[in-house]
C-alpha atoms as an extended CHARMM CRD file, in Angstrom:
* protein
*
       114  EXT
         1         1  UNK       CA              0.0000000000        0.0000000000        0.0000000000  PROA      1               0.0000000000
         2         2  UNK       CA              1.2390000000        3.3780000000       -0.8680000000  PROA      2               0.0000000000
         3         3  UNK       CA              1.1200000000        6.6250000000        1.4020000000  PROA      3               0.0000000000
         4         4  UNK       CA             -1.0700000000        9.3410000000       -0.0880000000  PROA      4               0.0000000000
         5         5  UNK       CA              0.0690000000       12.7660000000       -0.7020000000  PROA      5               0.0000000000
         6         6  UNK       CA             -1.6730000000       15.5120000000        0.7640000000  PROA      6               0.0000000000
         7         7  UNK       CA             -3.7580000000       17.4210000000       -1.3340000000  PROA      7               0.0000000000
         8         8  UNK       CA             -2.2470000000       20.5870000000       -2.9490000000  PROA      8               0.0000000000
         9         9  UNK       CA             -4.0470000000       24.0340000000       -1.0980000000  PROA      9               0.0000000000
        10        10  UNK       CA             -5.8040000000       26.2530000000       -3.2460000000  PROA      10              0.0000000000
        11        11  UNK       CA             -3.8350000000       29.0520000000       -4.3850000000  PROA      11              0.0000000000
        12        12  UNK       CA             -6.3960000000       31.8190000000       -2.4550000000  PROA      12              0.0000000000
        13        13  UNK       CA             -4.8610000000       30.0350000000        0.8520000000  PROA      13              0.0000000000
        14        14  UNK       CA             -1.8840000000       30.0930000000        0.1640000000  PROA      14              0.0000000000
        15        15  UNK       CA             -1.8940000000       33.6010000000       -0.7850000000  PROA      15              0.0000000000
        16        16  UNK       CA             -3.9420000000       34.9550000000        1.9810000000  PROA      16              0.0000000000
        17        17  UNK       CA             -1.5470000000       34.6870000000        4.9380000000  PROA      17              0.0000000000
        18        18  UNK       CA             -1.6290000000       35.9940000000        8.4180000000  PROA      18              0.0000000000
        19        19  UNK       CA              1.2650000000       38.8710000000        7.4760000000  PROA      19              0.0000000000
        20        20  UNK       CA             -0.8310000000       39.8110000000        3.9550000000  PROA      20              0.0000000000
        21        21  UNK       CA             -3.4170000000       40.4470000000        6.1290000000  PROA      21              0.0000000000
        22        22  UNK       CA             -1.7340000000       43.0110000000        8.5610000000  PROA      22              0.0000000000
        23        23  UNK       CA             -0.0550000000       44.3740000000        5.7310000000  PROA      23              0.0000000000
        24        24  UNK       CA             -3.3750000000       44.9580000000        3.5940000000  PROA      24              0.0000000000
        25        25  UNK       CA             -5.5210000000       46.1900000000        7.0100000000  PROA      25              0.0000000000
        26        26  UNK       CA             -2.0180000000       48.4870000000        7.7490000000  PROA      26              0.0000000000
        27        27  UNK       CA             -2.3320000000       50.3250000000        4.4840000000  PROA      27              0.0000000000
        28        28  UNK       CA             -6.1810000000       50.8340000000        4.1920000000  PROA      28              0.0000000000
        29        29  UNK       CA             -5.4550000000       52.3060000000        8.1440000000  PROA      29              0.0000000000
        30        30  UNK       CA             -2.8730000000       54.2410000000        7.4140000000  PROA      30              0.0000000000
        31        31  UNK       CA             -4.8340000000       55.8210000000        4.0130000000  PROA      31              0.0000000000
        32        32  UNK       CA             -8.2060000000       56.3830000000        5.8550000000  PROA      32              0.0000000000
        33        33  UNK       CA             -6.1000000000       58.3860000000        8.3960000000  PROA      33              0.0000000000
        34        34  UNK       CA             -3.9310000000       60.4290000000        5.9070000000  PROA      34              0.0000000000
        35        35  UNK       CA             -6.4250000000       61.0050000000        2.9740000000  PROA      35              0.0000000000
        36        36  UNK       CA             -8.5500000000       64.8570000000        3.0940000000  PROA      36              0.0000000000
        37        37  UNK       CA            -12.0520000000       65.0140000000        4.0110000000  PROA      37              0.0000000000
        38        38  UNK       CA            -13.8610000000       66.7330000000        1.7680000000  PROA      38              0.0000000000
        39        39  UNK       CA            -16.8230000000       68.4190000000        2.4760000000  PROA      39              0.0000000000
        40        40  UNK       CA            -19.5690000000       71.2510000000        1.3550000000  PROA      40              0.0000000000
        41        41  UNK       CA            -18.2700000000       74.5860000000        2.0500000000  PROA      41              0.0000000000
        42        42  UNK       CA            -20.7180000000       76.3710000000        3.7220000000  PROA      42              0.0000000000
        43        43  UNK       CA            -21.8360000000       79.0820000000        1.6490000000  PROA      43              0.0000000000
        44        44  UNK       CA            -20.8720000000       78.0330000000       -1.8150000000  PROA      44              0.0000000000
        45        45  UNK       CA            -21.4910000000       74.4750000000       -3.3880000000  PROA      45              0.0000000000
        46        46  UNK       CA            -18.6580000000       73.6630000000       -4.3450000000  PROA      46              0.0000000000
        47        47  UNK       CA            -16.5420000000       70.5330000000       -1.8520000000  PROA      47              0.0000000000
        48        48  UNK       CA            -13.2950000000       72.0680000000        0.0330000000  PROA      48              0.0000000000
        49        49  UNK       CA            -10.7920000000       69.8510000000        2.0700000000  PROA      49              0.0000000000
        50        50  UNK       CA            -10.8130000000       70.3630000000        5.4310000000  PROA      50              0.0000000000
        51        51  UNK       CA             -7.5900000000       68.8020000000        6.5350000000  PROA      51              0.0000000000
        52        52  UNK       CA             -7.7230000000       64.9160000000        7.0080000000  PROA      52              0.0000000000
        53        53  UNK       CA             -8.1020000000       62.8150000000       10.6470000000  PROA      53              0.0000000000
        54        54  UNK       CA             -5.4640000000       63.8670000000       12.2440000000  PROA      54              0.0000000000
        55        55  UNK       CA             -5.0500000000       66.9260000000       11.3810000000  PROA      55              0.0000000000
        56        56  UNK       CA             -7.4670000000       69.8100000000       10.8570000000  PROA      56              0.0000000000
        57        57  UNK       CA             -7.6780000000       72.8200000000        9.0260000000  PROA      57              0.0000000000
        58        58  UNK       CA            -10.3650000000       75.2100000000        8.9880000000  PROA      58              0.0000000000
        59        59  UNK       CA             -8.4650000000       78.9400000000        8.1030000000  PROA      59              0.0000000000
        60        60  UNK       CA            -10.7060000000       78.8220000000        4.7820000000  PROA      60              0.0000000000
        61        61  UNK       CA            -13.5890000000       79.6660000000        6.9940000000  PROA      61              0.0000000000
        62        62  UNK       CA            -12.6190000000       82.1640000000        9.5550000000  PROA      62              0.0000000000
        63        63  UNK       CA            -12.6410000000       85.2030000000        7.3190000000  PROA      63              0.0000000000
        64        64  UNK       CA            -15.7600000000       87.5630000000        8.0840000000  PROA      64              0.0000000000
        65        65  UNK       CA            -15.4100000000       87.8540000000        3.9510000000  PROA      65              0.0000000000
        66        66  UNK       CA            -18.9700000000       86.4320000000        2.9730000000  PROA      66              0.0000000000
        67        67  UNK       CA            -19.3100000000       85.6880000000        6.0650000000  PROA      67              0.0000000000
        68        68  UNK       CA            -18.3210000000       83.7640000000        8.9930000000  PROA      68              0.0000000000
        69        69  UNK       CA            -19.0170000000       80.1640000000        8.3370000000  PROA      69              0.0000000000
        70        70  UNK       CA            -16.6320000000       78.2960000000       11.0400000000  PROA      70              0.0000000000
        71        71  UNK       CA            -18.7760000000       77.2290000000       12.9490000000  PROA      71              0.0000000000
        72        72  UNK       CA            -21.0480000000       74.8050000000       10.0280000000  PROA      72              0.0000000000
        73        73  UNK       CA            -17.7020000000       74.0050000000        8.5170000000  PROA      73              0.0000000000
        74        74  UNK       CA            -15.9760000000       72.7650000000       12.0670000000  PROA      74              0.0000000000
        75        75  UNK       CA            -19.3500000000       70.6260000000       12.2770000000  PROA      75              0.0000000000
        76        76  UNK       CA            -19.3510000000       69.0820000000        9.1120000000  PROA      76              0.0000000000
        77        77  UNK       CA            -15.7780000000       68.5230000000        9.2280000000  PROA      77              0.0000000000
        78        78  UNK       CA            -15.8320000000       66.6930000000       12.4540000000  PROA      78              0.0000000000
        79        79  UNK       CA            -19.0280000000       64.6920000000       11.7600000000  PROA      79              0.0000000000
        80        80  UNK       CA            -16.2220000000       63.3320000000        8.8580000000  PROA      80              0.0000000000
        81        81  UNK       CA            -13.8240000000       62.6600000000       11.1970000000  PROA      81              0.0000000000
        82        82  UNK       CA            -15.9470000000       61.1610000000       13.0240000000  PROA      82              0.0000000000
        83        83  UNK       CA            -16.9050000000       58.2880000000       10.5170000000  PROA      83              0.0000000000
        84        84  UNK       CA            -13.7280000000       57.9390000000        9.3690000000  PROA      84              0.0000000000
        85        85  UNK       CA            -11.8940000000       57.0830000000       12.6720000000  PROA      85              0.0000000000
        86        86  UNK       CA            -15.4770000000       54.6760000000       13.1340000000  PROA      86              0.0000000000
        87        87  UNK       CA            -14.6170000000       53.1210000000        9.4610000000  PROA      87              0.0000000000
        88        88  UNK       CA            -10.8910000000       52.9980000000       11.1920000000  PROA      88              0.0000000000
        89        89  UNK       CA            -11.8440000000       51.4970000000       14.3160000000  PROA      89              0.0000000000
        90        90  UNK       CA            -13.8040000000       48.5820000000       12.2150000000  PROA      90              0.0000000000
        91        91  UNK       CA            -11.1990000000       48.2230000000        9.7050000000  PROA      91              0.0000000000
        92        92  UNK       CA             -8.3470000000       47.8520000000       12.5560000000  PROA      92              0.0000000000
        93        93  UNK       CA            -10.6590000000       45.3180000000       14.6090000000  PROA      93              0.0000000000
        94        94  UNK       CA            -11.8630000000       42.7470000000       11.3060000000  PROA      94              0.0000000000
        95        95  UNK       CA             -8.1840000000       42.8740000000       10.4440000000  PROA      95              0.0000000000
        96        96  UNK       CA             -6.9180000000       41.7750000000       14.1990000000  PROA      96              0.0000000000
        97        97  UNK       CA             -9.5170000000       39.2840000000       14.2090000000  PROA      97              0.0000000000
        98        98  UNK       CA             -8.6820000000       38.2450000000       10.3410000000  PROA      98              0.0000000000
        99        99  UNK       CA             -5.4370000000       37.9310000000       11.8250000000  PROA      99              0.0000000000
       100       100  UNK       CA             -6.0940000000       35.4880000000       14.6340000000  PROA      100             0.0000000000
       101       101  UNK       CA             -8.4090000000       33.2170000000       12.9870000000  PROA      101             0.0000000000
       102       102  UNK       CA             -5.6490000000       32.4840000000       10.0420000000  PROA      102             0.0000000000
       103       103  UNK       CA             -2.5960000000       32.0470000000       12.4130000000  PROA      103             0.0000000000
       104       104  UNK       CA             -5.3660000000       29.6590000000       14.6540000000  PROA      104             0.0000000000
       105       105  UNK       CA             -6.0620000000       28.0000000000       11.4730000000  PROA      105             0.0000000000
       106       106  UNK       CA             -1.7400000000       27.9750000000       10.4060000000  PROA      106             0.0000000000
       107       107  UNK       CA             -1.0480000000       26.5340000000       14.2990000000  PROA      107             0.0000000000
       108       108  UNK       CA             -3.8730000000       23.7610000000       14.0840000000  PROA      108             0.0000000000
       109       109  UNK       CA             -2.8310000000       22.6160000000       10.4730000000  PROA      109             0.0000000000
       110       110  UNK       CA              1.0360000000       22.2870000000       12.2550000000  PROA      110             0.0000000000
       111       111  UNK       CA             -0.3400000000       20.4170000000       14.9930000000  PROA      111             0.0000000000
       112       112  UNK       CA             -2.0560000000       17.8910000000       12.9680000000  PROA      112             0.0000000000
       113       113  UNK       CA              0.6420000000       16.8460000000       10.9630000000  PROA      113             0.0000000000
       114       114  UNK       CA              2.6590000000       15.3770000000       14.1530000000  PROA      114             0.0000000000
């Protein structure tokens, strides 16, 4: 009788590894951090940047020019930060957890081969 060969894993699991993972979750962390939020300018209809999570910037709307729209515009703009560090938060948790389950999966496929 001849020992069988394991079968060969599918090429999605062997691509999707515990370390892709944390490098994909990283990056989409990093750019939901560093990217501008954009909202309406208060006054005209046209979208203006406001700075991005970490840092804001709201000179554009200080002037007493056409009027003194700070106020709106620090409201909008932190109702934007606010769902971005909550789309942050989520991203950062699923990938932890992404994490864990593949390096439980990794450990229990080691310990079933001895």
């Amino acid at each position: 009788m001849e020992p069988e060969a394991a079968p060969a894993p599918s090429k999605v699991r062997t691509w999707v590894t515990p370390s892709r993972v944390a490098w994909l979750g990283t990056a989409v962390v990093v750019l939901l951090l560093t990217l501008p939020i954009s909202i309406r300018s208060p006054g005209d209809h046209e979208t203006a940047t406001c700075g991005n999570v970490l840092d804001v910037d709201l000179d554009r709307w200080a002037g007493p020019s056409d009027g003194n729209y700070w106020e709106q515009a620090y409201r909008a703009c932190n109702s934007r930060r606010i769902d971005r560090l909550g789309k942050t938060a989520g991203v950062l948790s699923l990938t932890v957890l992404t994490v864990t389950l593949l390096a439980a999966r990794a450990r229990r496929e080691d310990d079933d081969e001895y």
